[in-house]
VOPAZA-581805 format. One line per 8 residues: number of its first residue (from 1); their letters; for each residue x, y, z of N, C-alpha, C. Coordinates in pm, 1 decimal. Example, Ala and Ser with C-alpha at 12.3 -4.5 7.8 and 13.67 -1.06 7.14 Angstrom:
1) as) 1319.0:-569.0:780.0:1230.0:-450.0:780.0:1320.0:-330.0:780.0 | 1285.0:-225.0:708.0:1367.0:-106.0:714.0:1290.0:3.0:787.0
END
This chain:
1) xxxxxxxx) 334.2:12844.2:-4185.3:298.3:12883.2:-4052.1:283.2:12757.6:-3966.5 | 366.1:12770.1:-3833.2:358.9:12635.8:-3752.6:210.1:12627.1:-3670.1 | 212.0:12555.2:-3571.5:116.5:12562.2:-3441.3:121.5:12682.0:-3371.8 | 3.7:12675.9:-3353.9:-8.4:12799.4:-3248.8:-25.1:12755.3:-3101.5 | 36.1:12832.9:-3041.7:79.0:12778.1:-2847.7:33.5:12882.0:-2771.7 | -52.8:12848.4:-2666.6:-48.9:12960.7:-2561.7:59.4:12995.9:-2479.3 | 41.2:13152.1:-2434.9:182.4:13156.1:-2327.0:268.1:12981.8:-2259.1 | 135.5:12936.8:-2171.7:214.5:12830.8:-2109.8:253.8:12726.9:-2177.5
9) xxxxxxxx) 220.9:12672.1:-2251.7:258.4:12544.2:-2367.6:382.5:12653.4:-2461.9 | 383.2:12774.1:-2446.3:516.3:12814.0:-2523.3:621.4:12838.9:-2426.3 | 587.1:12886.2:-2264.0:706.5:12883.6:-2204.7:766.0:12743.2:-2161.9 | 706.2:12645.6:-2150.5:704.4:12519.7:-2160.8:815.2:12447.3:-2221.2 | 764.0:12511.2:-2380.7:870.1:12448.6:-2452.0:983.2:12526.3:-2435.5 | 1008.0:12637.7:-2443.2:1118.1:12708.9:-2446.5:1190.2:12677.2:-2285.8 | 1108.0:12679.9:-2199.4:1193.8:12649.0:-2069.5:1195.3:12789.3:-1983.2 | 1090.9:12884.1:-2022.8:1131.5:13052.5:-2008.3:992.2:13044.7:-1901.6
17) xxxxxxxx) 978.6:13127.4:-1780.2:857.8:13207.5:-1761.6:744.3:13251.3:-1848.8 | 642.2:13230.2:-1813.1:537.8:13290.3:-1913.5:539.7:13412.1:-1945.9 | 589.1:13491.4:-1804.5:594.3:13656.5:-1794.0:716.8:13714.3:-1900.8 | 771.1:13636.5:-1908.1:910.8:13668.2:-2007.8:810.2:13700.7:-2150.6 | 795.7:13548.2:-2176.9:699.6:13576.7:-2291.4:634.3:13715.3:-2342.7 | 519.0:13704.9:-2216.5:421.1:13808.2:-2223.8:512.0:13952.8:-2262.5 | 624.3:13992.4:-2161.6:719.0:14112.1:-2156.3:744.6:14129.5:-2297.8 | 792.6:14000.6:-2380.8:852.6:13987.4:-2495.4:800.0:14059.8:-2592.1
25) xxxxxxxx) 587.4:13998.6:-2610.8:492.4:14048.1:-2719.5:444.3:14193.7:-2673.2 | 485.8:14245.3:-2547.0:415.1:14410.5:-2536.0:498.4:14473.1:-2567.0 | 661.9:14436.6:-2530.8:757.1:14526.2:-2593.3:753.5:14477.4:-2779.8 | 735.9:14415.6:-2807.1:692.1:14391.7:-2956.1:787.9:14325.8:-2993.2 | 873.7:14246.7:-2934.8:966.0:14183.9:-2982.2:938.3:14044.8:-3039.4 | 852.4:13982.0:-2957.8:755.3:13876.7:-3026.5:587.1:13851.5:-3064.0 | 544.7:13863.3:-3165.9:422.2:13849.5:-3234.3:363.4:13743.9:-3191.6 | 219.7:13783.4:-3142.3:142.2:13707.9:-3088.7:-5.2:13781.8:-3141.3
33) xxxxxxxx) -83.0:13664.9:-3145.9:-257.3:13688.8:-3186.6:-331.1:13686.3:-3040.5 | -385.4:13761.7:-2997.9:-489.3:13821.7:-2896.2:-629.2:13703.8:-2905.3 | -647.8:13610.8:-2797.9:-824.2:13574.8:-2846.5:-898.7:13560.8:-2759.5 | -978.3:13656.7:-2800.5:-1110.0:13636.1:-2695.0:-1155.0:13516.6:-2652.3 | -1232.9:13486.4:-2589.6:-1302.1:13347.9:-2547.9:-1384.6:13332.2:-2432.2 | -1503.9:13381.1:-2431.6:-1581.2:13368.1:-2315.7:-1547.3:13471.9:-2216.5 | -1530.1:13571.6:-2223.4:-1477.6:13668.4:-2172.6:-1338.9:13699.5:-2116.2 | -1237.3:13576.4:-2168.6:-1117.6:13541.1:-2148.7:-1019.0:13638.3:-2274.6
41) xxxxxxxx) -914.3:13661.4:-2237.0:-841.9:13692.9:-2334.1:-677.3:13575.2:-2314.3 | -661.0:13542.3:-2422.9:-520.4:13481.1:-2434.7:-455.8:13501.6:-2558.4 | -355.2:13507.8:-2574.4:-211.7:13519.8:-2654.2:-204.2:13357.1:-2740.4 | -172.0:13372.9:-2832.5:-165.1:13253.6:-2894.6:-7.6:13300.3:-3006.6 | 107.6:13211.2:-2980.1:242.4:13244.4:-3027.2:234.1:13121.1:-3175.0 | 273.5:13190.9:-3268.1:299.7:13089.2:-3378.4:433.8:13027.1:-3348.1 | 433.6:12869.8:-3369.5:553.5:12821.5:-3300.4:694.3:12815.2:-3381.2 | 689.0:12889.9:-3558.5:778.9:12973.0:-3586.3:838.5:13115.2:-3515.3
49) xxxxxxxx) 745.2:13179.9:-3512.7:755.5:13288.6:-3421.4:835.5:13289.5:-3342.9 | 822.4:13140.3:-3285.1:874.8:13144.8:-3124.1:1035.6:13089.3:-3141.7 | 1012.0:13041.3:-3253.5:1149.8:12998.7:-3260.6:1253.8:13090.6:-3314.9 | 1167.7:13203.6:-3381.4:1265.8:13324.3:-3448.7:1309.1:13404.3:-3327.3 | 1238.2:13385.9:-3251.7:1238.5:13500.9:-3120.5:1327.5:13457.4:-2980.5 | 1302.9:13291.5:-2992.0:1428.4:13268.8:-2915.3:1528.8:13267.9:-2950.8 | 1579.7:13231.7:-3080.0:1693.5:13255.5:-3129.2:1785.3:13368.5:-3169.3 | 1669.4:13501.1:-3144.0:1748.1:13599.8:-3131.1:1725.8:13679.5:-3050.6
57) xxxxxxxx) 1646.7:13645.7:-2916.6:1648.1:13676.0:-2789.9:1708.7:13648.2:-2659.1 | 1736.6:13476.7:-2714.1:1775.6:13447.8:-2574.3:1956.7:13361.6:-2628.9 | 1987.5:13444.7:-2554.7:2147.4:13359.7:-2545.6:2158.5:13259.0:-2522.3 | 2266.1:13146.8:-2568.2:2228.2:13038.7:-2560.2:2215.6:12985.3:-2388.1 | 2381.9:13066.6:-2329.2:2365.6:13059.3:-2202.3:2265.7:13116.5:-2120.6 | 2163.9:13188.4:-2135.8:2046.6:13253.4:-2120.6:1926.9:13116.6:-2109.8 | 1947.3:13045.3:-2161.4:1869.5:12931.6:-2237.8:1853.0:12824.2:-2135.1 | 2038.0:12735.0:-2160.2:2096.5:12647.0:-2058.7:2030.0:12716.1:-1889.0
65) xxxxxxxx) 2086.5:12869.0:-1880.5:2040.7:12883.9:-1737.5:1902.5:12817.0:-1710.8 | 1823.1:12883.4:-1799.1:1652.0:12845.5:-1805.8:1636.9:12722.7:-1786.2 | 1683.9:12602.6:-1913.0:1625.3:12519.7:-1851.9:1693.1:12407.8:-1753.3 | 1802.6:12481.6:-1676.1:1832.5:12425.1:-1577.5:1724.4:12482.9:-1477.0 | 1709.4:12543.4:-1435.7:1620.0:12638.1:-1318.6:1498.5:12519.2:-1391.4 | 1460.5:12500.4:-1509.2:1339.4:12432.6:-1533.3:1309.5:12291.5:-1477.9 | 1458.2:12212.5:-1533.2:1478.0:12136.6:-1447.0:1465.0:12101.4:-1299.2 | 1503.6:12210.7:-1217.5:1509.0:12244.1:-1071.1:1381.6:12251.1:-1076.5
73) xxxxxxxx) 1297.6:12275.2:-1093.2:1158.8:12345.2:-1070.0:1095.1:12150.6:-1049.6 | 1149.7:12042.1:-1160.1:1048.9:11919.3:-1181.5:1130.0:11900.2:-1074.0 | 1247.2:11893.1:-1010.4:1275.9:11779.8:-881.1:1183.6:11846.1:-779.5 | 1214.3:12001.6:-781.9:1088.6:11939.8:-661.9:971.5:11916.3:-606.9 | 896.0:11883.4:-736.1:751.1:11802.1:-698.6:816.0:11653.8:-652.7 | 925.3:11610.7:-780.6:955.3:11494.2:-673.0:1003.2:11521.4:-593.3 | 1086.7:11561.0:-504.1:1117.5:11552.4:-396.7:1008.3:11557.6:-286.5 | 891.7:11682.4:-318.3:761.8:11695.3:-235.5:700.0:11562.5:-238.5
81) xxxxxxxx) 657.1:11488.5:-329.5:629.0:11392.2:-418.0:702.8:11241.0:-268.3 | 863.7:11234.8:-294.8:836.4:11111.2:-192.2:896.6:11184.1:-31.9 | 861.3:11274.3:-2.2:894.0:11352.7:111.9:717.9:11314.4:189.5 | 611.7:11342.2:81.2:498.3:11281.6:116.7:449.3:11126.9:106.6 | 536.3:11090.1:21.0:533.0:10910.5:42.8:597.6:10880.0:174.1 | 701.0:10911.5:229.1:774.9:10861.9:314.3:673.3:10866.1:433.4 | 619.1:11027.1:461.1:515.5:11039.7:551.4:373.0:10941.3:533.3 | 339.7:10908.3:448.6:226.8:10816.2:439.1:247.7:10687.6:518.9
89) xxxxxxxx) 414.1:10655.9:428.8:476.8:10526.5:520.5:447.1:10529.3:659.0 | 504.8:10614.6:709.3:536.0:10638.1:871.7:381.8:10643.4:910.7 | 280.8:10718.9:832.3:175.0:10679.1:933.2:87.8:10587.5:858.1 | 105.4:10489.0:790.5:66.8:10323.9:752.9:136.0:10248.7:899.8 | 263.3:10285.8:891.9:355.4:10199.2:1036.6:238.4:10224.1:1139.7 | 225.6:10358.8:1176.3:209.0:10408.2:1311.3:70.1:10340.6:1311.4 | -37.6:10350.3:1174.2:-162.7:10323.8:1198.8:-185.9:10127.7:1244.1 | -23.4:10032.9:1154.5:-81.8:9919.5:1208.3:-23.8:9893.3:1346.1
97) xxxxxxxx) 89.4:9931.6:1382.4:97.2:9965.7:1569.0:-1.3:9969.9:1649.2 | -125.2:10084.1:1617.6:-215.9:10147.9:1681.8:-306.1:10035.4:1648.5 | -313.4:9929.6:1514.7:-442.3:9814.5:1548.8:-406.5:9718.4:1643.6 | -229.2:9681.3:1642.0:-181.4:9570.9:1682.5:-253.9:9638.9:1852.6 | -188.0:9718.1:1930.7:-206.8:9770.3:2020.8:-367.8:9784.9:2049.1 | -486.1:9809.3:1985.3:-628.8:9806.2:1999.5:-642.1:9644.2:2040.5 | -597.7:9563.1:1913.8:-655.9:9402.9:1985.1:-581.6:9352.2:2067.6 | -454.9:9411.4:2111.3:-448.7:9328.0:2283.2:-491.7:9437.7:2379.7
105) xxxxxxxx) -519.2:9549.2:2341.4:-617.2:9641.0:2476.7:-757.6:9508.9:2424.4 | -812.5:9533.3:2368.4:-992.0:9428.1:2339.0:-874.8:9280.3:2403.9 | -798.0:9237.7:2391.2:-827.9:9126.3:2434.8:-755.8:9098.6:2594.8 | -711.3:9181.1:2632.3:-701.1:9251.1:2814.4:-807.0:9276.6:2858.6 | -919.6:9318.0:2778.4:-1069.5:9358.8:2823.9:-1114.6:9211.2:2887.5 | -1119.9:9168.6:2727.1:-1220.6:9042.9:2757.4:-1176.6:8951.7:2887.2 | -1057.1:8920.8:2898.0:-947.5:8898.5:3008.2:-1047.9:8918.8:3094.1 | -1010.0:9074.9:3160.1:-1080.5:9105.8:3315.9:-1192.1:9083.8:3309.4
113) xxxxxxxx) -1299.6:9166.8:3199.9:-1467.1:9097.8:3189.0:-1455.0:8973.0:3213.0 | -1404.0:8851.7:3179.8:-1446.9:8729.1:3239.8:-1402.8:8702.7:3344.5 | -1322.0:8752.6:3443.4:-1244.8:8694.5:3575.3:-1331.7:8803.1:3633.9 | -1359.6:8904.5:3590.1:-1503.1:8975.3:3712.9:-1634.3:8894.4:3673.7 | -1632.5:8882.8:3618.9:-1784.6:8783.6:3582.8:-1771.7:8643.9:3660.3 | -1625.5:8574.3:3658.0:-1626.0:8459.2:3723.9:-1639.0:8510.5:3869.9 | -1569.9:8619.9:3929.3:-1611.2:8658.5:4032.0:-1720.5:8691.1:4123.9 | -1788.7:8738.3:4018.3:-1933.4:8784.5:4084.7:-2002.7:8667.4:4104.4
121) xxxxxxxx) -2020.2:8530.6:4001.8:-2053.4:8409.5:4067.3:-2002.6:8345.2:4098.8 | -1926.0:8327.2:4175.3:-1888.7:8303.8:4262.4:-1904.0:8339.1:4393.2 | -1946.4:8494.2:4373.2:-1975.4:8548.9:4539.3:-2112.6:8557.0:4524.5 | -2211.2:8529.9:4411.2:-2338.7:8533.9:4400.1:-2366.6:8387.4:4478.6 | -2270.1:8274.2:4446.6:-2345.3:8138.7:4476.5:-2304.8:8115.5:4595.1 | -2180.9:8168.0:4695.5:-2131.9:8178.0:4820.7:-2247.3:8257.9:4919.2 | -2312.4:8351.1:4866.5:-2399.0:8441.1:4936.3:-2562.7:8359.7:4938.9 | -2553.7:8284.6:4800.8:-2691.1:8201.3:4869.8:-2658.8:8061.3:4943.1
129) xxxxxxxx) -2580.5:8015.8:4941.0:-2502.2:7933.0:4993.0:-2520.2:7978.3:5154.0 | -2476.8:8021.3:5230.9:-2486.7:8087.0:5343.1:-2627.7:8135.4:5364.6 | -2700.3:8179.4:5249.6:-2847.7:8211.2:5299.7:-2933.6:8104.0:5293.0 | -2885.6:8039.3:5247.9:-2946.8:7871.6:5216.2:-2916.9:7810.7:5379.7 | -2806.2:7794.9:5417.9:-2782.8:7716.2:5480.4:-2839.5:7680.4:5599.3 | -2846.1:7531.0:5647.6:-2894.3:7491.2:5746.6:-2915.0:7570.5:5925.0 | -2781.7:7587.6:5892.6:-2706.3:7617.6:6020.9:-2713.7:7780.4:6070.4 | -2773.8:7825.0:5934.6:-2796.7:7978.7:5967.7:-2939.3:8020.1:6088.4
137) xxxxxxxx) -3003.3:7945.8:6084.8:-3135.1:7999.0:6215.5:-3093.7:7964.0:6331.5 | -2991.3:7856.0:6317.4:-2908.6:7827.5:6465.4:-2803.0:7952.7:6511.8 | -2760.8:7969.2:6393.4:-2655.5:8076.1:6424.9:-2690.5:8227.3:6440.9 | -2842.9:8252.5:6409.2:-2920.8:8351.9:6426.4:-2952.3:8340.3:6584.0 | -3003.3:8218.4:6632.7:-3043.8:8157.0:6755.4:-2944.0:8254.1:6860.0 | -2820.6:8162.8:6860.2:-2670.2:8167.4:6909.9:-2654.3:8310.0:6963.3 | -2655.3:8407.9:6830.9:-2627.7:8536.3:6849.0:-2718.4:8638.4:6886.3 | -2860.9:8576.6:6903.8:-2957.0:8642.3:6974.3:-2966.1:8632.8:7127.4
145) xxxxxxxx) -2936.8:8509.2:7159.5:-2876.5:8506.2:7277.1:-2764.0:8555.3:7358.3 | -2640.3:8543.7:7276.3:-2532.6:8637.2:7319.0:-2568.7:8781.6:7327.8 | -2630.9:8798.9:7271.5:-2699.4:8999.0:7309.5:-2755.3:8985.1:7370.5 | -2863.5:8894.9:7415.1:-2956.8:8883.8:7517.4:-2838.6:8902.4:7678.2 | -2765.4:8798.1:7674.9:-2631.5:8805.2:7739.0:-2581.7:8911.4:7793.9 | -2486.2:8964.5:7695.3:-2452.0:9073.5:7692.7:-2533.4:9205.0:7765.0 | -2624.7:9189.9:7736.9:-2731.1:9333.6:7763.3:-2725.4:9297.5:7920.6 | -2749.8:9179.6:7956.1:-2799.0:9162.1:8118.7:-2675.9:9202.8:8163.4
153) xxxxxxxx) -2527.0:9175.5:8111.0:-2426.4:9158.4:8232.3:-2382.2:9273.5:8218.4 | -2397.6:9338.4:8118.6:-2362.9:9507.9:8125.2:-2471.3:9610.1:8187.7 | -2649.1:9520.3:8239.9:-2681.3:9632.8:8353.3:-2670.9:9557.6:8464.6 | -2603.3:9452.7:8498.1:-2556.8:9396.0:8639.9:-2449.4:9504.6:8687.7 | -2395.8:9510.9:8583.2:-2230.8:9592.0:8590.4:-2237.8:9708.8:8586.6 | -2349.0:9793.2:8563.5:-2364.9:9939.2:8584.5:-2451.3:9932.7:8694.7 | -2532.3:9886.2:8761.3:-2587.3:9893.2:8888.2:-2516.4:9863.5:9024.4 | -2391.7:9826.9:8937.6:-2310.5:9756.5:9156.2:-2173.0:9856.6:9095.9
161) xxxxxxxx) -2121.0:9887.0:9237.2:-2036.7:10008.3:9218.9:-1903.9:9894.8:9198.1 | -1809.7:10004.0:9206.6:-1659.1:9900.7:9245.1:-1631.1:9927.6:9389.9 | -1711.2:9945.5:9446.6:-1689.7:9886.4:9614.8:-1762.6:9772.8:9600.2 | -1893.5:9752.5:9595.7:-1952.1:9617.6:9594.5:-1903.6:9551.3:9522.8 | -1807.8:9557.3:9414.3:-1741.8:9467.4:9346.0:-1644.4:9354.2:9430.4 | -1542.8:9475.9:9476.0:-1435.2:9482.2:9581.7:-1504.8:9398.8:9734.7 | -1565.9:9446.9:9802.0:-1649.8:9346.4:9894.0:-1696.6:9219.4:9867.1 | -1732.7:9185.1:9768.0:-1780.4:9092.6:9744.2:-1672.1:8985.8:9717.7
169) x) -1537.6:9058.6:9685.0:-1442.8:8948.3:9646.6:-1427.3:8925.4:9762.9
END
């Protein structure tokens, strides 16, 4: 008596569906032991068994079909396999793009932050500069007078008509 195999480690080897299997031991064509286990039931195939049963179950071309389709079945995890490598690639690319692109946005920042910063003192030390300056209570002087000015010759000029203007020339 050989090893004993569950359905999947026997369709496995054979290259067949499990369900084949299973179809195989209810129609009684292949002998299998029943085992409980934790409230589980599984099939356990003696791996003579299995070999009496493929050999006079399955044609050889029956067989070849199988484990070509079996075959077909492993490419395409690989294929899924580098269909998802390729995509990892592309976004490894895309993700160091997106750093290259972060540190010259941060270093365009720092850029303007310092040319507005040089700016502001600059107009910070221009503004006390001018409030500092000498010449500013004179020039306060100056322009208090020109309104003073102003105010008189604009009610000279609303009190005389444009005939007394005219006469007077």
């Amino acid at each position: 008596m050989g090893r004993r195999l569950s359905l999947r480690q026997a369709s496995e080897q054979l290259g067949v569906h499990k369900n084949r299997l299973w179809r195989a031991i209810k129609s009684g064509q292949l002998r299998a032991e029943l085992q409980e286990r934790g409230g589980r039931s599984t099939y356990k195939v003696d791996q003579d068994e299995l070999a009496r049963w493929a050999g006079e179950f399955l044609s050889s071309g029956e067989f070849e079909t199988v484990r070509d389709e079996s075959r077909r079945d492993e490419t395409v995890p690989l294929q899924a396999h580098l269909a998802l490598q390729s995509q990892v690639h592309g976004l490894v690319d895309e993700l160091r793009r997106s750093e290259r692109r972060l540190v010259a946005l941060q270093l365009a920042l720092e850029t303007e932050q310092r040319v507005l910063a040089e700016t502001q003192q600059a107009l910070f030390e221009a503004r006390n500069q001018f409030d500092g300056s000498e010449r500013a209570p004179a020039l306060a002087q100056e322009l208090k007078a020109a309104r003073t000015e102003l105010a008189r010759w604009e009610k000279q000029r609303r009190s005389q008509t444009w005939w007394s203007t005219i006469l007077r020339a």
